[in-house]
N, C-alpha and C positions, 0 to 999 in steps of 0.2 A: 265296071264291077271289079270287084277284089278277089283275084283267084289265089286261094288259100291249098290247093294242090300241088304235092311235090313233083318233080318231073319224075321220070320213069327207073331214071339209075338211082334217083333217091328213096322212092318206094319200094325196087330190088332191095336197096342195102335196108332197108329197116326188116323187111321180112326174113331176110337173112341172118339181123342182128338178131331177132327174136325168136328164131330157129335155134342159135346158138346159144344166147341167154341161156333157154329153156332147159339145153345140154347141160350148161354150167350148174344149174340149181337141180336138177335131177342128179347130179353125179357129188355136188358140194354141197348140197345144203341151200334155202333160201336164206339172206339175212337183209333185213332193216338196214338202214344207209350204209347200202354194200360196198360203196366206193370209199368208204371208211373202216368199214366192221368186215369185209368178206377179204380174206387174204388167202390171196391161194399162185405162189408162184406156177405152178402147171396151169393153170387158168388164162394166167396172164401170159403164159406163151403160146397157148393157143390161140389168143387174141393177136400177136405175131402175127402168126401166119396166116392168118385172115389177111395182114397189113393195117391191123384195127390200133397199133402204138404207133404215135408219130403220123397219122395218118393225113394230118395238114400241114406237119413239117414239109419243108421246100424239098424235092428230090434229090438235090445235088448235097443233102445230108442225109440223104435214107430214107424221108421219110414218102408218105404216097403223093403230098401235092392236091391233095383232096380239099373240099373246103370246110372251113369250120360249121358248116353248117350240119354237113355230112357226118363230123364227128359229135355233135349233137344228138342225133338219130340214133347213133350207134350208143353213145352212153344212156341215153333216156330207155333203150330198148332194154340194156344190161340191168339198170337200177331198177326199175319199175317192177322188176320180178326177182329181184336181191340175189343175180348173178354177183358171182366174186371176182371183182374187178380193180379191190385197192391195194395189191401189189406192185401198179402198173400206173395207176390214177394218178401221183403226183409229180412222178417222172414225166409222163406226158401231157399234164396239163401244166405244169411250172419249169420244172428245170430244164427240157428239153428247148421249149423256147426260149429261156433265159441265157444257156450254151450256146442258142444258135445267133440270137440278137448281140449279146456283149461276149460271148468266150472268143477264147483264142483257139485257132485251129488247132494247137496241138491238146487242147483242151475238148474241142471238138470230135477229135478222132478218139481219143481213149476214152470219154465217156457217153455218146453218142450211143452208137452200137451197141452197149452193152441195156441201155434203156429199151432201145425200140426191139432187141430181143425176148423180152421179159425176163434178162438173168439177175440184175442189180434192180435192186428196191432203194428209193429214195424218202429221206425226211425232211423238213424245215425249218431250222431253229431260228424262228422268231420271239416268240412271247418269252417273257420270264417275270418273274412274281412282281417287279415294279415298276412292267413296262409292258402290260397289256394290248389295251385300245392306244395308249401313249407311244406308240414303237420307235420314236425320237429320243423317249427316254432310256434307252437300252444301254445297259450297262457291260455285259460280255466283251471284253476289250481279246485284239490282236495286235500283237507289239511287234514289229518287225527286231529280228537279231539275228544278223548276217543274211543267209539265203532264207529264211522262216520265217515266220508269224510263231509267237508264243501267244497263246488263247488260255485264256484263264476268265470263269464266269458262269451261268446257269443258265438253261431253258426250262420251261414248261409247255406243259398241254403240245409237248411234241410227238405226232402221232408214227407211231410204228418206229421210233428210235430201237427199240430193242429187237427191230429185224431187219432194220436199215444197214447199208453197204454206207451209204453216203450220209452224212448230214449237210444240207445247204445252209450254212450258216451267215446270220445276219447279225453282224460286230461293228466296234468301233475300231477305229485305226488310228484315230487321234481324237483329245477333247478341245480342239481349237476353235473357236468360230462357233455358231450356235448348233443348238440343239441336232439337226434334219442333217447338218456338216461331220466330217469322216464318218459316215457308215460304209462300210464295205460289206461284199459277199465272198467270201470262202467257200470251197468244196472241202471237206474234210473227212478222211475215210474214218466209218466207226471203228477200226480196230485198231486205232493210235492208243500209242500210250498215255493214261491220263483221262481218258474217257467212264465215266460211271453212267450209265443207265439206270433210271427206277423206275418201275411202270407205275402208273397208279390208275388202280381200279376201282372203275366209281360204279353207281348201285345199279346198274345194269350190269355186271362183272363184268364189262368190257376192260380190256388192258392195254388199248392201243396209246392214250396217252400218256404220256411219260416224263419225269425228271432229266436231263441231261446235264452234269457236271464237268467242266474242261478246268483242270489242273495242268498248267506247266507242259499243255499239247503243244507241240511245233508240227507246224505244217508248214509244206513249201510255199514257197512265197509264190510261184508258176500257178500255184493255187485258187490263185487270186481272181475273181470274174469282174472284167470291167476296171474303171477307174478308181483307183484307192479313195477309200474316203469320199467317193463320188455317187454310192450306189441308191441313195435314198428313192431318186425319182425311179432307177431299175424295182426295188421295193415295189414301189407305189402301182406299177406294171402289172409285177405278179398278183398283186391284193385282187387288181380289175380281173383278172383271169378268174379267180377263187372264185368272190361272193356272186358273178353273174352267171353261173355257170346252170344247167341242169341238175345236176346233184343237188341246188337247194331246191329244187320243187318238187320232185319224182322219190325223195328218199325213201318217206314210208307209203311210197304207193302201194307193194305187196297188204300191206294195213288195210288200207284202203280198198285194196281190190276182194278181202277177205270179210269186212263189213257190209260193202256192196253185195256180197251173194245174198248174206244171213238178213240184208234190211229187209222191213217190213213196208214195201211198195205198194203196198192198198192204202196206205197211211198218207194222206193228203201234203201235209206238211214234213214228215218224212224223204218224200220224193221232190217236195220243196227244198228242203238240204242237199239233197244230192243234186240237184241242178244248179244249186250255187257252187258245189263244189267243181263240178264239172267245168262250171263257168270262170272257175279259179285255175284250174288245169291250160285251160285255152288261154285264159289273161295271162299267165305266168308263163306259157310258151311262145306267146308272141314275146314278153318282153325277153326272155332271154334269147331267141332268133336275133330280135333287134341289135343286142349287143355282140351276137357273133358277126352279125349284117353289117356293123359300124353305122348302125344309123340311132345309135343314141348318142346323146352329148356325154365328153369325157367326166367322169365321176357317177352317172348313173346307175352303176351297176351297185351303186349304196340303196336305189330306190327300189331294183329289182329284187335283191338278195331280202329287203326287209318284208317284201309282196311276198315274195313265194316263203322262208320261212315262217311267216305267221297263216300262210296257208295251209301249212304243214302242221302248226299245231291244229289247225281248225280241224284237217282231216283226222288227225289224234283223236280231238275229243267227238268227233261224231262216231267214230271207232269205236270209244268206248261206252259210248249210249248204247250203239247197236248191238256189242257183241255179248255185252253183260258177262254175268262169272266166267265168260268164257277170257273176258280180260285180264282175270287175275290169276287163272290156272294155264293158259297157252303158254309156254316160255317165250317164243316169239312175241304174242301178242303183249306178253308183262314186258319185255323186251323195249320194247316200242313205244309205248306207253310212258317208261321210265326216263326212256329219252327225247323224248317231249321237250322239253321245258331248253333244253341242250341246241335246239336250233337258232333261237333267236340270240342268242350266246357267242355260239362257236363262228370265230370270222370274222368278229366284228360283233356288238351289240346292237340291237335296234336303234337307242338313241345313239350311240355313237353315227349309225347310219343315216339316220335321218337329222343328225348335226352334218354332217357330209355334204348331203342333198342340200339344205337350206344354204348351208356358206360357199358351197364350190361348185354347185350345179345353180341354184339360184339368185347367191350372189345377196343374200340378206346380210346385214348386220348383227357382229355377234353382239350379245348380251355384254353390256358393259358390268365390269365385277366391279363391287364396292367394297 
């Protein structure tokens, strides 16, 4: 038989997590994909001192040594009830272990600690307007001149640039050699000169994604994370962290836990959807387990991300069957709703994801172009 129970320090930390959660949204507010929309530095140092940042980093960097699985429980616990937790999210799902695989110790000590406290907020300049799903085609160039990188170029859809300490920056370093050749990563503090921030907010007033412009920025060259011009596959790293993560399945669970009261459960078919849904819940948390487990094949987490965001929409629209005018007058509930359409989008696109799956997990033939 398949024992699907956690052991006893894993079901301590979840009731613990959802202890705290609960704190967090009684005192801040609930929000819809909290791990992107809830920002609340006090939050996230609270989460500190739990030891809930960094909390599967290796010890001998601060962090708990706990397993990635354990840090799953903890975020599913947070998100699922729109605790505000993305002050802290991408620090410790991306950069931290980006610092700790390819930085340099002295890179290590100076920006380390300041993550796993909750003091510094991190962003990721990847995307920009002609280098979306293409992110080989990046144009945001770093020129070395003398001890610096001169960075001149644009991102988009960078989330929380305009309250970030840091940007992790993904540039070029040279156009030699093909496409996927000199990408590099940079750390570069937002308060350089040369830095323009634009939020842009889209029809849910959110304003966490943003414009960034680099003008004539020099940043030190010590800056530099990993091999110059070598970081493509470091890229390719962080991406598998993002799209498998928790955060695509759980986002609008508050939604969902809010239609579940109001359904109409003498309704045969009714309680039919909700058991698919549920049944979406369990499939979507095995597969993201899987990926913290390392027991899927490398590039899977295109299959997962694509399962659990169009889960998400599913739970959306049963949301809005059930909750009727209550969907267009709740602000949360318009909220949510609005951002619907934004999961299967944001990360990656579906097809892009399921081109992923077919060529690098299954190994198909692409489409010959005529």
């Amino acid at each position: 038989m398949l024992d699907f129970e956690l052991p006893t320090e894993l079901q301590a930390l979840r009731e613990r997590a959802r202890a705290l959660a609960a704190e967090g949204v009684a005192e801040f507010g609930a929000h819809t994909d909290s791990w992107i929309n809830g920002y609340s530095k006090e939050f996230s140092k609270r989460l500190s001192t739990e030891g809930w940042i960094g909390m599967t980093w290796p010890t001998e960097f601060g962090g708990g040594g706990q397993s990635n699985l354990a840090r799953i429980i903890m975020g599913e616990e947070m998100i699922s009830v729109g605790a505000p937790i993305a002050a802290s999210w991408f620090a410790d799902r991306q950069m931290g272990p980006a610092l700790i695989n390819y930085g340099t110790p002295d890179q290590q000590a100076e920006f380390l600690p300041g993550m796993l406290s909750g003091e510094s907020t991190w962003c990721i300049g990847m995307s920009e307007p002609d280098a979306g799903s293409d992110l080989a085609n990046l144009k945001t160039s770093a020129i070395r001149d003398g001890d610096v990188f001169v960075v001149n170029g644009q991102k988009i859809w960078t989330s929380f640039a305009a309250t970030s300490d840091y940007i992790y920056l993904i540039c070029r370093t040279t156009t030699d050699g093909p496409p996927h050749k000199g990408v590099s990563e940079v750390i570069v503090p937002m308060d350089l000169p040369g830095i323009e921030v634009r939020p842009i907010k889209d029809m849910t007033t959110n304003q966490h994604f943003c414009e960034v412009f680099f003008t004539d920025v020099r940043v030190p060259v010590e800056n530099l994370v990993g091999d110059e011009g070598a970081a493509f596959k470091q890229t390719m790293t962080q991406l598998e962290h993002e799209r498998g993560g928790i955060d695509r399945l759980v986002s609008n669970k508050p939604l969902y836990l809010r239609a579940l009261a109001a359904a109409d459960t003498d309704d045969p078919l009714v309680r039919q959807e909700i058991a698919a849904l549920e049944t979406g819940y369990r499939l979507g948390r095995i597969l993201v387990y899987r990926e913290v487990l390392k027991q899927a094949p490398a590039g899977f987490s295109a299959a997962t991300k694509c399962f659990c965001t169009e889960h998400q929409q599913r739970v959306a629209n049963f949301a809005a069957r059930t909750l009727g005018m209550e969907a267009v007058t709740d602000s949360l509930a318009t909220h949510a709703f609005a951002y619907n359409p934004a999961y299967t989008i944001m990360g990656g696109t579906s097809n892009v994801m399921r081109n992923i799956l077919g060529e690098r997990v299954l190994g198909l033939p692409r489409e010959p172009r005529v």
